[in-house]
C-alpha positions as CSV (number, residue, x, y, z in Angstrom):
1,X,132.0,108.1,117.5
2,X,129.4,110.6,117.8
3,X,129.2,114.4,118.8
4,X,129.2,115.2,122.1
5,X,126.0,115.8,123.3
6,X,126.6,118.4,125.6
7,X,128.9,120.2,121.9
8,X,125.9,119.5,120.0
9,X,123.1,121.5,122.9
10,X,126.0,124.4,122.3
11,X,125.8,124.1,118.5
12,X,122.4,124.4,118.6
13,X,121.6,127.3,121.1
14,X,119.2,124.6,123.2
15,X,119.4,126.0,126.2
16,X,117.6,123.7,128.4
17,X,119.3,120.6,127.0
18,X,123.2,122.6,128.5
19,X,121.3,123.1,131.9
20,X,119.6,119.6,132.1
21,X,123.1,117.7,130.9
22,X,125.4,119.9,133.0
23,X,122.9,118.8,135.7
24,X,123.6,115.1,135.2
25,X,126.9,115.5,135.0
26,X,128.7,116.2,131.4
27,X,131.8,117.4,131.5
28,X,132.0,121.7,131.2
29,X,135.6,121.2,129.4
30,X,133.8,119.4,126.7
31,X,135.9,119.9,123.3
32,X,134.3,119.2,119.7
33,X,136.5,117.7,116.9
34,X,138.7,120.8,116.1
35,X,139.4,120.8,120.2
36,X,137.1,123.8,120.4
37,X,135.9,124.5,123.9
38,X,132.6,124.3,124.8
39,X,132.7,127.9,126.4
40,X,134.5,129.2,123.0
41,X,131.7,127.5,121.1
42,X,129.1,129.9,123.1
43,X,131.1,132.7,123.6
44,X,131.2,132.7,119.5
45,X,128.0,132.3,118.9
46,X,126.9,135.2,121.7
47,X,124.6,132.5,123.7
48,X,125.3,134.8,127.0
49,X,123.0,132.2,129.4
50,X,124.7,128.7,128.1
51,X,128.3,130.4,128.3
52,X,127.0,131.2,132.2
53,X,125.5,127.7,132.3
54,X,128.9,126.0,131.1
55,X,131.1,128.3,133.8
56,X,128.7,127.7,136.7
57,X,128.9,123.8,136.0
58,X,133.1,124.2,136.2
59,X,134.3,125.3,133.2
60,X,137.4,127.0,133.4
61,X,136.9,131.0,131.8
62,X,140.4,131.8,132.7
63,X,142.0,129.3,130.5
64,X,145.4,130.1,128.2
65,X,144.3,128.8,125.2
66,X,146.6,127.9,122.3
67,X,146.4,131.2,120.7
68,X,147.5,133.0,123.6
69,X,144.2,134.1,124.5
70,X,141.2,132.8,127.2
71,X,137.6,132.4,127.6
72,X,137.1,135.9,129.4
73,X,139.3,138.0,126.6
74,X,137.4,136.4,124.0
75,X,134.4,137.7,125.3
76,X,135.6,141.0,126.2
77,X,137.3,140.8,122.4
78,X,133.2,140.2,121.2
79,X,131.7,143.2,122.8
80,X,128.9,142.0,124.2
81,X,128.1,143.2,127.6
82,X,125.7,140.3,128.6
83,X,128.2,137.4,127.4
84,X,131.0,139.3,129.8
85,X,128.5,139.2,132.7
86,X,127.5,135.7,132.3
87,X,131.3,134.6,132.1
88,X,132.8,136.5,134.5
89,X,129.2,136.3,137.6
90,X,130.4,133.1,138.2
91,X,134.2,133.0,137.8
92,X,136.3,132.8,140.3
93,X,139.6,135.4,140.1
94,X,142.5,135.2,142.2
95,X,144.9,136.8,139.8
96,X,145.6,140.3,139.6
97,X,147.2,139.7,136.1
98,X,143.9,138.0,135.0
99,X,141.9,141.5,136.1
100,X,144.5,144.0,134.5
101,X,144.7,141.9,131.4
102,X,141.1,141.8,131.1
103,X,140.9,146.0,131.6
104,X,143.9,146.7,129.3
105,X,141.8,144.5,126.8
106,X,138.6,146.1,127.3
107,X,140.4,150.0,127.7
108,X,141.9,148.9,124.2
109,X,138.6,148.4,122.6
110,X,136.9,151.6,123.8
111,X,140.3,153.5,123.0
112,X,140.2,152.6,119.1
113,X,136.8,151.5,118.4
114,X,135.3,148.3,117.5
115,X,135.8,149.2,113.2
116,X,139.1,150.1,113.6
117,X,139.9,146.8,116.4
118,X,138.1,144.7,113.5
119,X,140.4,146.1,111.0
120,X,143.6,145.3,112.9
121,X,142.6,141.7,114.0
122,X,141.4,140.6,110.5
123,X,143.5,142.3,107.8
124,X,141.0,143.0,106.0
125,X,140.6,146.4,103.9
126,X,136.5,145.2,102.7
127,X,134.3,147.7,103.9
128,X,132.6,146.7,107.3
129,X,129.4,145.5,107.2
130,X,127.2,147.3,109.9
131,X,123.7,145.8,111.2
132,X,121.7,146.6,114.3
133,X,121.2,143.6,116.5
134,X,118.9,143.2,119.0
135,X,120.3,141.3,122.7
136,X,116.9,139.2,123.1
137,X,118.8,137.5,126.2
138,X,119.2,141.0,127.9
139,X,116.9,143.5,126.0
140,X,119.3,145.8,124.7
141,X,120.3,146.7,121.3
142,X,123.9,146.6,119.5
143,X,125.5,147.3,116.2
144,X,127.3,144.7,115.4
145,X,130.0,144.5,112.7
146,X,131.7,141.5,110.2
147,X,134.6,141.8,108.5
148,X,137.2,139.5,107.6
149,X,135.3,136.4,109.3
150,X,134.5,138.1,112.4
151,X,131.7,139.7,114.2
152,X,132.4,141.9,117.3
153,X,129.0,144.3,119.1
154,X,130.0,147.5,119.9
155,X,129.7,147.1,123.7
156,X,133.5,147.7,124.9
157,X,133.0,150.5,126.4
158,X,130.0,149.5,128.6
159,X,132.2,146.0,129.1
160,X,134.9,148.5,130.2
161,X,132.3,150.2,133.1
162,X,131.4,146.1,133.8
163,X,134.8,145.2,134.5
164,X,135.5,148.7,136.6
165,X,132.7,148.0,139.0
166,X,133.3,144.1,139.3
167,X,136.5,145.1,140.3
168,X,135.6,147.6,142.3
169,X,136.8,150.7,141.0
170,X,134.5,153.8,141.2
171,X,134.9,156.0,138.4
172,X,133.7,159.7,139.0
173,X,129.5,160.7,137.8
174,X,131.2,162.9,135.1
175,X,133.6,160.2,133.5
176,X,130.8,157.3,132.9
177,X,128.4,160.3,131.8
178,X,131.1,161.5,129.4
179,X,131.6,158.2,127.7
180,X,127.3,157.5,127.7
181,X,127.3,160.6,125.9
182,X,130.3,160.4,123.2
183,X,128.9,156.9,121.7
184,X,128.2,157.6,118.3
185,X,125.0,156.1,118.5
186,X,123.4,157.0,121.9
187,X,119.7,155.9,122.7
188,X,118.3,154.4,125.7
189,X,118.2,151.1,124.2
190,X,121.7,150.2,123.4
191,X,123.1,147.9,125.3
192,X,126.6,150.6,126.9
193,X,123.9,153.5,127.4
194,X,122.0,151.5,129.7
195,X,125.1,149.6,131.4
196,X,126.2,152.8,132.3
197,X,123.4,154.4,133.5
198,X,122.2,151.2,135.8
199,X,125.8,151.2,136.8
200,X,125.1,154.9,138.3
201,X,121.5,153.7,139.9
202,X,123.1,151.4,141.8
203,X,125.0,153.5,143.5
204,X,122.4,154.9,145.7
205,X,124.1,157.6,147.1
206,X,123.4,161.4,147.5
207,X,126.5,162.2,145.3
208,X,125.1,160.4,142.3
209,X,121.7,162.2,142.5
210,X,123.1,165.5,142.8
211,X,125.5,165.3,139.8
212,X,122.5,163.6,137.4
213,X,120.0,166.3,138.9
214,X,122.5,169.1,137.9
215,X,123.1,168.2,134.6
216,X,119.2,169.2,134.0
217,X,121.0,172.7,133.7
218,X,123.2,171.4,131.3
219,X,123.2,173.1,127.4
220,X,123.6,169.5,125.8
221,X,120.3,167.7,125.7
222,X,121.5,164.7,125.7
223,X,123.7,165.4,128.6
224,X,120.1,166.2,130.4
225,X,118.4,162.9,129.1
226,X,121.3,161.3,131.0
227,X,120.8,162.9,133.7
228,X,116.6,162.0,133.7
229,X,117.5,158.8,133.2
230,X,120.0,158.2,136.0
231,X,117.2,159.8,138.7
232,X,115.1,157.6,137.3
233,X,116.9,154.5,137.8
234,X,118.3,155.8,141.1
235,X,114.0,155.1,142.2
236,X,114.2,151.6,139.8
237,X,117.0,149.7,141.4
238,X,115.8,150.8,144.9
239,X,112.1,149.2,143.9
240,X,114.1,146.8,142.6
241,X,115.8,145.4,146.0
242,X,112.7,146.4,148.0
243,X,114.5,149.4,150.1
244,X,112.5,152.4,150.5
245,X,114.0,155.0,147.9
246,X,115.7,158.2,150.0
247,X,115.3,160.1,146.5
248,X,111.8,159.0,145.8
249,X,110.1,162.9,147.1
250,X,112.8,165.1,145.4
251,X,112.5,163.4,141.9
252,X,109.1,163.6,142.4
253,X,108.9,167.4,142.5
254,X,112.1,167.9,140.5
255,X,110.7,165.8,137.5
256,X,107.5,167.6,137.4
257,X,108.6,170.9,137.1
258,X,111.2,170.5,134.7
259,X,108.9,169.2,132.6
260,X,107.2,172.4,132.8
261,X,110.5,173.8,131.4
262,X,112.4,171.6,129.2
263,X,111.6,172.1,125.2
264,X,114.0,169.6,123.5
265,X,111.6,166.6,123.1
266,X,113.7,163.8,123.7
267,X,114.3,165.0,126.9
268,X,110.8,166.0,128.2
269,X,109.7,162.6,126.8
270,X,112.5,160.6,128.9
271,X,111.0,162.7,131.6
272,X,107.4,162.1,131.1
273,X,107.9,158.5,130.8
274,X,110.2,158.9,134.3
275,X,107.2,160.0,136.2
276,X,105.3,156.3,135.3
277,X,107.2,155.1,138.3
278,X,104.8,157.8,140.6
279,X,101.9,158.3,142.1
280,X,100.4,161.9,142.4
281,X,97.4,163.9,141.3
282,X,99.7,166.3,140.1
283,X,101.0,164.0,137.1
284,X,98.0,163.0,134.8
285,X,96.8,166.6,134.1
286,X,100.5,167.6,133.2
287,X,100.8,164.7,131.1
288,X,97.0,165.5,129.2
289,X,98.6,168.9,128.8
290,X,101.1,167.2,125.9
291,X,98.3,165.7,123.8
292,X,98.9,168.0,121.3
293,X,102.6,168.5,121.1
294,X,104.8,168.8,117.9
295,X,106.6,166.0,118.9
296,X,105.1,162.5,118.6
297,X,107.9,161.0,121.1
298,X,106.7,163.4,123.9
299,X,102.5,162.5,122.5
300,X,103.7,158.4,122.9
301,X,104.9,159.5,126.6
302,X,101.7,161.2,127.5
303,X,100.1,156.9,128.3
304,X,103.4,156.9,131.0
305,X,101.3,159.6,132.8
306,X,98.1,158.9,133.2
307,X,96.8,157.6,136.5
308,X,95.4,153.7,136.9
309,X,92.0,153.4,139.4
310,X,92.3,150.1,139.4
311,X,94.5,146.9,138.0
312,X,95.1,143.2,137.8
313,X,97.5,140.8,138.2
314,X,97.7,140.0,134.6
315,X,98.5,144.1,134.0
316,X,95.0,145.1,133.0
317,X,94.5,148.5,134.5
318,X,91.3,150.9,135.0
319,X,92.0,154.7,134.0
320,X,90.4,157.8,134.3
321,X,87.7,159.0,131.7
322,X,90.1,161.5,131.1
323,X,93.0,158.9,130.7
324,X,91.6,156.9,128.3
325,X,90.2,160.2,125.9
326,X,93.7,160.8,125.5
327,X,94.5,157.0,124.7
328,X,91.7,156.9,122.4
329,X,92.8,160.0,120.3
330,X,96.4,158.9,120.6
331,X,95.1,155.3,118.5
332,X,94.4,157.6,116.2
333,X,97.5,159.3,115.8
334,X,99.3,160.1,112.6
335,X,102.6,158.3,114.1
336,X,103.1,154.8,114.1
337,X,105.0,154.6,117.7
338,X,102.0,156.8,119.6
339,X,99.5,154.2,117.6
340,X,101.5,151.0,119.3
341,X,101.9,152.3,122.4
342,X,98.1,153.8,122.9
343,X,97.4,150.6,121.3
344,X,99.1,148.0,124.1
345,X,97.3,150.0,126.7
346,X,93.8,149.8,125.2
347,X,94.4,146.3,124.8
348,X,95.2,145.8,128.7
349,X,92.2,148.5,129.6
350,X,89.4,147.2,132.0
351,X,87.6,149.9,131.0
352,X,83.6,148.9,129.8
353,X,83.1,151.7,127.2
354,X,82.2,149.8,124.3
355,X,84.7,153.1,122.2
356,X,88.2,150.8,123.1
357,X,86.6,147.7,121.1
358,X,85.2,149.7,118.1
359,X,89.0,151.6,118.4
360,X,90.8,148.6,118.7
361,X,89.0,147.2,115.6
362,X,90.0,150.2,113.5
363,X,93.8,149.2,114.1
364,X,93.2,145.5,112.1
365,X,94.2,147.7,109.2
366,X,97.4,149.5,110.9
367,X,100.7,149.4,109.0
368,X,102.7,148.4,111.9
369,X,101.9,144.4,112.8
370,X,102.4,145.0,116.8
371,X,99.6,147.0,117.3
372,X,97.8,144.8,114.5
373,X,98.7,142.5,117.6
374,X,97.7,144.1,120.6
375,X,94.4,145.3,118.5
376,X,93.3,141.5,118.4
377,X,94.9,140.4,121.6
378,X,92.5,143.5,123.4
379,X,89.3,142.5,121.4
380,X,90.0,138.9,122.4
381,X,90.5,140.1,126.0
382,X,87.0,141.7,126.3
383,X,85.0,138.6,124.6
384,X,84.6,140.7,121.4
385,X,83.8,138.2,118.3
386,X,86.0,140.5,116.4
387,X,89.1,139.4,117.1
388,X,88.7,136.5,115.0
389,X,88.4,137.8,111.6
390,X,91.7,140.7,112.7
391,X,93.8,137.3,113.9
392,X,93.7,136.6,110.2
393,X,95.2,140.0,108.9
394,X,97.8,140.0,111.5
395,X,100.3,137.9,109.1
396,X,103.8,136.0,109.4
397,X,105.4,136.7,112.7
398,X,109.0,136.4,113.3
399,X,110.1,135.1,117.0
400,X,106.8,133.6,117.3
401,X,108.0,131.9,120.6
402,X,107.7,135.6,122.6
403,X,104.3,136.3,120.6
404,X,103.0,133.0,121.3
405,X,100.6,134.1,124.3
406,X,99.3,137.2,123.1
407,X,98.7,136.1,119.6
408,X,96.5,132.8,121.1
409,X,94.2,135.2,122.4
410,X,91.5,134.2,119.7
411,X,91.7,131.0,120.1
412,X,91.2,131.1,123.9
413,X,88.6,133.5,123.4
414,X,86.3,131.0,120.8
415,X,87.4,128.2,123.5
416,X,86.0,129.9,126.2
417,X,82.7,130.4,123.7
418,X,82.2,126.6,123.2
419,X,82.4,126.1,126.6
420,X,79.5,128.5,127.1
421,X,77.8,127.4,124.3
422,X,78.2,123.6,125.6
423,X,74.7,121.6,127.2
424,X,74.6,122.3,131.0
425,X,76.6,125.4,131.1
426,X,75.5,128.2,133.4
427,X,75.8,131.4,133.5
């Protein structure tokens, strides 16, 4: 007798085929021949959306298994953030022993650390092998770690805040900034910095603006990123369920002058990059003013300030003459991140001057392969012949799923040529 089908979509990461066979009716409790739960199978393998998939169609998350453990600890045990949200949106908990298991568990993690958790559930005295992983399912990064047969992300403590708020417990501005801050690794991207930080936006509330707008006087930068960061998604999350922001004036003003005071780049770049979600006259010229700085974080935020005349649908955007100097200078830039990001924009420009295609161009030779991308994607955008001959030097690209669109640009473009070119056309 065969595999399961519904095991086998699981093995294989297919998403679609879990949705479509949980749709027509295979069983959620489906076990494969070691009597392996589906869920257990996707909670392993950190495929966040099936493990959602397989509780929504009725599997059970909250089940003792024979090891003493369930679905939900093994997912808090695997420290990702994004597989603990997809279990536990659509479980359904009526115990009270379920929720302060699944805290002690989680509290446990961020108490001792993920090495030291790893070391105490395998044995094992090898050295830990540590890798930064990228959450394609939720955009976030991780570092995860193997030893001793297992692989756990360092999200506990961002699992923790999860849990906290699911069950609604509101921990004070300072605590959740506190932990944010002591990760040995914080930076924007990883997947507990930015639980905790859209755990704060979400708030809405005049008490969480004040605390993250005093901590701009605070001596730790990174205390004061935090702080940026939480206005700044305080004005996100309100865009984000369509309610006018009550913030939306203050951050304005408060974010442009302390960019006219902070001096630890990091920070004045979170800030700069903040302002991208405004619209005054005020913010292009202080934005220009950075061209030149030290820093080539704060130059790469200088394209999050400049003012759009005019955009489409598809995110091509009009700027200023003076906007797109500065993005033409910054293509030229001796850092690879200001090249990429002055590069995505030229690419999306509606700007005529014929200076973005003859820049553009001068990137098929760039080191880094994304704005080797976008360089061919923007030529092929603006009907320049170009972008045929850089397609061939943009080389081998891993994930070519989420590249697929951008790097058939040339293709449509030399379709959309023969179609010109074809008897009975018309301009």
């Amino acid at each position: 007798m065969g595999e399961d089908p519904l095991i086998t979509a699981v093995r294989s990461g297919d998403e679609d085929a879990v949705r479509v066979l949980l749709e027509d009716g295979a069983d959620p409790n489906a076990i494969n021949e070691r009597g392996t739960f589906a869920l257990c199978l996707a909670i392993s393998a950190f495929h966040s959306t099936i493990a959602g998939y397989l509780v929504g169609g009725g599997a059970d998350p909250d089940r003792r298994l024979p090891d003493g453990t369930t679905p939900l600890l093994r997912a808090v045990d695997s420290g990702s953030i994004g597989l603990v949200f997809s279990v536990l949106s659509d479980a359904v908990l009526t115990s009270e022993a379920t929720r302060v298991e699944l805290l002690a568990r989680a509290r446990q993690w961020h108490e001792t650390g993920p090495i030291a958790m790893l070391r105490q559930r395998t044995g094992a005295s090898e050295e830990v092998e540590r890798v930064r992983i990228r959450d394609r399912e939720r955009f976030t990064d991780y570092h995860e770690f193997r030893s001793g047969g297992m692989t756990v992300r360092d999200g506990h403590t961002g699992i923790l805040t999860l849990l906290e708020k699911h069950f609604g417990l509101h921990l004070a501005f300072d605590e959740l900034a506190a932990r944010a801050c002591a990760l040995e690794y914080p930076d924007w991207e990883h997947a507990v910095w930015s639980e905790i930080v859209r755990t704060l936006g979400r708030r809405q509330d005049d008490e969480t603006w004040e605390a993250a707008a005093a901590l701009r006087g605070h001596p730790d930068p990174l205390y004061r990123r935090f702080g940026a960061e939480v206005l700044v998604c305080l004005e996100i999350e309100a865009d984000l369920t369509n309610v006018p922001s009550p913030f939306e004036q203050r951050t304005l003003e408060l974010l442009l002058d302390w960019a006219k005071e902070e001096e630890h780049p990091d920070v004045l770049a979170e800030i700069l990059a903040g302002l991208s979600h405004y619209e005054d006259p005020r913010i292009e010229p202080l934005g220009l003013s950075y061209l030149g700085h030290a820093a080539p974080q704060v130059r790469g935020a200088v394209p999050s300030t400049l003012r759009i005349v005019d955009s489409e649908r598809s995110g091509r955007q009009t700027f200023t003459s003076e906007g797109l100097n500065a993005l033409l200078a910054l293509a030229r830039d001796a850092h690879t991140s200001v090249r990429q990001g002055a590069g995505y924009r030229l690419a999306h420009s509606l700007n005529p001057e014929p200076a973005i295609g003859d820049t553009l161009a001068g990137l098929f030779g760039d080191a880094d392969q994304q704005t080797r991308i976008w360089a061919v994607y923007g030529l092929a955008e603006r009907d320049d012949p170009r972008c045929v001959d850089g397609a061939d030097r943009v080389g081998p690209v891993d994930e070519y799923d989420s590249w697929s669109w951008i790097l058939g640009a040339p293709l449509r473009y030399e379709q959309r040529q023969r179609e010109r070119e074809a008897p009975g056309t018309t301009e």
